[in-house]
N, C-alpha and C positions, 0 to 999 in steps of 0.2 A: 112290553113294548117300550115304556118308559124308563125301566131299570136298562136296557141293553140300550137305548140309542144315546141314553144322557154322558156313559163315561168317553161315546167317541167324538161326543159332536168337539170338545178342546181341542184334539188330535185334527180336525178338520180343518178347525181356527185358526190351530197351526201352521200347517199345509197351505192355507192362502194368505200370512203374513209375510211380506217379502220371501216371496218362491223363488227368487231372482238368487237369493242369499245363503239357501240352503246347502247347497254344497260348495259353497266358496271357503276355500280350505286356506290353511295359512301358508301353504304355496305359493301362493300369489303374491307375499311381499316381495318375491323373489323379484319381479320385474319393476319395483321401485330401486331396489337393490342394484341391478340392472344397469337402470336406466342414470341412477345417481353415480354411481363408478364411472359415465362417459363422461358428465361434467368434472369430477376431483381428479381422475388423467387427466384429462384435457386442459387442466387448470395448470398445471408442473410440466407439462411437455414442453422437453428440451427443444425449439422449435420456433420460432416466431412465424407466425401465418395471420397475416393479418381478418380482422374478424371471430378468430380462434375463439379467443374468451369473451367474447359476447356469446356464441353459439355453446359454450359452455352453460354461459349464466343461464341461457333460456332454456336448457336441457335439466338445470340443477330446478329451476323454477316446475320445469315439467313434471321432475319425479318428486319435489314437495306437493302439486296436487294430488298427484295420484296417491300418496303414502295418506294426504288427509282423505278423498274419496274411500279409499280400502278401509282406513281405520274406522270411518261409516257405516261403509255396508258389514265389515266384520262385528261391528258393534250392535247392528241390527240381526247377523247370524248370531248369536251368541245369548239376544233375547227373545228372538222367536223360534229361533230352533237349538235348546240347549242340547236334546236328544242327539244331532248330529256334530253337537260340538264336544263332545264326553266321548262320540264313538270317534272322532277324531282324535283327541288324546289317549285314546285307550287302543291305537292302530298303530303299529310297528312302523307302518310304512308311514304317516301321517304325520305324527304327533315330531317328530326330528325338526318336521319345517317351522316350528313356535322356534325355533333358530331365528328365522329368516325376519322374526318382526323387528329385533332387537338391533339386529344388524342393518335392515333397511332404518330405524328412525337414529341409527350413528352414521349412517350412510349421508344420509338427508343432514343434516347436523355438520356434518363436515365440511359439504359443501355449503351450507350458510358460512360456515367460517371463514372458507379460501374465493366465493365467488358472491356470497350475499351483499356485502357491502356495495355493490357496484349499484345494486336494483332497492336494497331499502336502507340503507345506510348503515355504519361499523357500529352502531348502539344496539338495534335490532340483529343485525346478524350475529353478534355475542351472545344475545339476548336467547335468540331461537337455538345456535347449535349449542348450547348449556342446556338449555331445556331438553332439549333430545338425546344431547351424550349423555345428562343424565340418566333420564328416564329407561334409555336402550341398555345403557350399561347395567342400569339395576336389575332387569328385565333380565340381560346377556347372561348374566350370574347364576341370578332364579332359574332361570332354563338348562344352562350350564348342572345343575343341578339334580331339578327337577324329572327332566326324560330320561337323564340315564338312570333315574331310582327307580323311573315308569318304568324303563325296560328289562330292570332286573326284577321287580316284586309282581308286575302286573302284567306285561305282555308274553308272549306266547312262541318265541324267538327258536329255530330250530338249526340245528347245526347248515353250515351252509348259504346263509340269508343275512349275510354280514355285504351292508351296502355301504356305497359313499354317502348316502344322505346319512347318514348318522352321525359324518363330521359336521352338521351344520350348530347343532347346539353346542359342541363344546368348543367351535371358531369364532361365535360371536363373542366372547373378550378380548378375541386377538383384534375383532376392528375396533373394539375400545381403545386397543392398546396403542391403534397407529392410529386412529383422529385423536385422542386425547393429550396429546403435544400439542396440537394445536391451539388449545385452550390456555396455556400455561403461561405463555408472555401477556394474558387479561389478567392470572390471579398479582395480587401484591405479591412483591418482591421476595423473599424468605420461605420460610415456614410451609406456606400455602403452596408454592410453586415446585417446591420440592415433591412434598409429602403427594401431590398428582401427579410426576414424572414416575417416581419410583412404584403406584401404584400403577400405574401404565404396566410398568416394568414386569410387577406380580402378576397382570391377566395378562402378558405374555407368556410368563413361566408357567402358569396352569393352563394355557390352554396347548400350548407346543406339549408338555407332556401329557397330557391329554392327548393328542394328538398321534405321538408317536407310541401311545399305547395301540390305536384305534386302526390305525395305516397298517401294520401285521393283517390283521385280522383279515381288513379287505382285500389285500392284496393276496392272500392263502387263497380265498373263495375266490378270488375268478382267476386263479391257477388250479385249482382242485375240481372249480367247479364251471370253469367254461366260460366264457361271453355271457353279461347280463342279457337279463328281457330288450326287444328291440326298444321301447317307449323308455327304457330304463336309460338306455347306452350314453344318453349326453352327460347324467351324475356323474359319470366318472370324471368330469372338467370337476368338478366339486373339490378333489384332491388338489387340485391346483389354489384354491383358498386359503389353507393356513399355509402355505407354504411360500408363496404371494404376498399375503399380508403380513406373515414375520419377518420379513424381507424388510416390506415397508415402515412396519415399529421399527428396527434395530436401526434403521436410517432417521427415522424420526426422532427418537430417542437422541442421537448422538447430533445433531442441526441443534437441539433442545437444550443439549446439557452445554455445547462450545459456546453459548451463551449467557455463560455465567450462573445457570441455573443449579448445580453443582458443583464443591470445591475440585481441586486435584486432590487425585490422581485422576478419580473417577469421568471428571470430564474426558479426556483423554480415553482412556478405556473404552468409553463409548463407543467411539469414535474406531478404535480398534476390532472393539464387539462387528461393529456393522458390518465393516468390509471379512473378517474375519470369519460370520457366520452366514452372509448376507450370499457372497459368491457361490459357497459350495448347494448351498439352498436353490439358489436360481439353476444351479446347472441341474439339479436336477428336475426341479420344476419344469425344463426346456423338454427334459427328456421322459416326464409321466405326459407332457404334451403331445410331444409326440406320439408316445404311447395311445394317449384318450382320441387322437384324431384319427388313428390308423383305424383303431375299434370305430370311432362313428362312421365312418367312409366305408368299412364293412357292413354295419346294421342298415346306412342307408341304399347301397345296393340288394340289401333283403327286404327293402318297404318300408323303413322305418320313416314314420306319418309324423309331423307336428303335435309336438305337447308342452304343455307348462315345463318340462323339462329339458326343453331348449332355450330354456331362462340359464341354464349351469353353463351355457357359451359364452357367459357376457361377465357378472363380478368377479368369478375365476379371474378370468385371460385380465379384468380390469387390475386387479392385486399383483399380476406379476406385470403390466405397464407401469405401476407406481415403485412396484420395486425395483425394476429397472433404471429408472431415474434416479430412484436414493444412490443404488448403484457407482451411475454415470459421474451424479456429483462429487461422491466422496472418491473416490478411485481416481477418476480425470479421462477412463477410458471411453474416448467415442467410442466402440461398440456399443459398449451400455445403453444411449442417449440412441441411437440407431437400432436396437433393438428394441426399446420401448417406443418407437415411432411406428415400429412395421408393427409390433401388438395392439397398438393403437388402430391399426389401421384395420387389423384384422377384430379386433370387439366394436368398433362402428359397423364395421359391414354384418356379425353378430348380431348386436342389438337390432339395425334396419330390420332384419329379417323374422329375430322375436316377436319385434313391435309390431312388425307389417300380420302376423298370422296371429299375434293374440287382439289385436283391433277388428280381424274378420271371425273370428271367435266369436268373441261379444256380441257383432253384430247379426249373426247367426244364431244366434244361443247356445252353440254346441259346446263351450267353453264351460257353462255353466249347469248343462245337463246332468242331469243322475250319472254317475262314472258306473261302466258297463261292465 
């Protein structure tokens, strides 16, 4: 009697330390992600509306609590239930979204840069987004890394079952790559402001060809293989991410260098890079958009229900509103500035809707329940 109850009563102890936590998977950065994309648009929209960027700030303010809450309760999944955080990294489907941490605390981080000063002042807010480009970027890498090893040596991957989530780990250094200009008029002059641009530069090149190794693949399998799972359908916005955010590095990059942060020729070049690569990128960015909407408007006339998965409606479409505006400026073309207004319009109305069903989530439990 002793010998059989003693090895379970731990597994029990388990089971009642934060139950709230146990299956809160790393998908969930996904809506600080989200929520942090409405404020760094909203901060560059070509646009004057008065009120605009305060309603910014307090949105960029919103998704720093929520990225500290998540970083919490994930910290408390991680020491009372390591069992489901090993089977998390060791799931095909799962283990992609350790992307989304990296990218939500460069997300958060960014917006300290472009909107923190207003609410804690320009000390602090260098202070906080250095801390987090750091931290996400080192993270962005490891991961960049890490999943694709897991899913060559460890998972269990069968022809056919090539998703858009699988671009999330190797797109978080391309958001290194467009907040990390930001940072670069704080280092001292020379040496230091260089050697960060031009490393920008490099996690854009690894992760675009990353990238464009990965986009074949998916793009076969839902030719081959049909319309994804209904609960799946929204990833597909996911393909809009690096394509969005290299958009935005190649504009950031080139604001960066005409600042003397680079000799010639190279400045220049930048500057030719953006628009050069930036255009053909977005057209088609326009047009897997359309593509991903047509398939969601399909899945949703078949039932497709609310899931964490309609977190892929909001940093997408957010990455092609900031490229758009890189756009607008280096070009001179209103369309540009006009299209990232109506994409803006369209990831607020987005977000609303994530926000509004993952708050009744929560407040139901069903968000947090055992997944069926």
């Amino acid at each position: 009697m002793v010998t059989v109850a003693h090895p379970q009563a731990p597994a029990r102890s388990v089971r009642r330390s934060a139950p709230a936590t146990r299956h809160l998977a790393p998908n969930w950065y996904a809506a600080v992600m989200g929520t942090a994309i409405i404020a760094n648009a909203g901060a560059t929209l070509p646009l004057h509306v008065p009120g605009l960027r305060t309603a910014c700030t307090a949105v960029w303010a919103l998704s720093l609590l929520m990225l500290t809450a998540l970083l919490a309760a994930r910290t408390l999944h991680w020491v009372h239930h390591r069992d489901q955080a090993r089977a998390h990294l060791l799931d095909p489907a799962v283990a992609p979204f350790y992307g989304c941490l990296a990218m939500a605390l460069v997300a958060v981080g960014g917006g300290a840069l472009l909107l923190g000063e207003d609410w804690i002042g320009t000390g602090a807010a260098v202070a906080l987004g250095t801390v987090l480009f750091t931290a996400g970027s080192v993270i962005g890498l490891a991961v960049a890394v890490a999943i694709p090893y897991l899913m060559v040596v460890r998972h269990r991957i069968e022809p056919g079952q090539a998703s858009p989530v699988w671009l999330l780990p190797i797109v978080a250094p391309m958001v290194s790559a467009a907040v990390g200009p930001l940072l670069v008029p704080h280092l001292p002059a020379g040496q230091a402001q260089e050697t960060l641009l031009f490393a920008c530069f490099a996690m854009f090149g690894l992760s675009l060809l990353a990238t464009l190794v990965m986009l074949p693949m998916i793009f076969a399998r839902l030719m081959t293989g049909g319309p994804l799972p209904l609960a799946l359908t929204p990833t597909l916005f996911l393909v809009l991410g690096p394509l969005g955010q290299s958009t935005t590095a190649v504009n950031k990059f080139a604001d960066t260098a005409a600042s003397g942060v680079v000799p010639a020729p190279y400045d220049q070049g930048f500057a030719v890079f953006a628009v050069l690569y930036g255009v053909p990128v977005m057209g088609f960015a326009l047009l897997w958009l359309a593509l991903a909407a047509a398939m969601v408007l399909r899945a949703r006339r078949r039932g497709m229900r609310f899931a964490m998965t309609w977190w892929a409606f909001t940093f997408p479409v957010g990455t092609c509103v900031t490229g758009a505006e890189g756009l607008g400026k280096h070009t001179g073309l209103a369309v540009y500035d006009w299209l990232a207004v109506a994409l803006f319009i369209v990831l607020v109305a987005a977000w609303t809707v994530a926000l509004t069903h993952t708050a009744r989530g929560l407040l139901t439990g069903k968000l947090l329940a055992a997944p069926r």
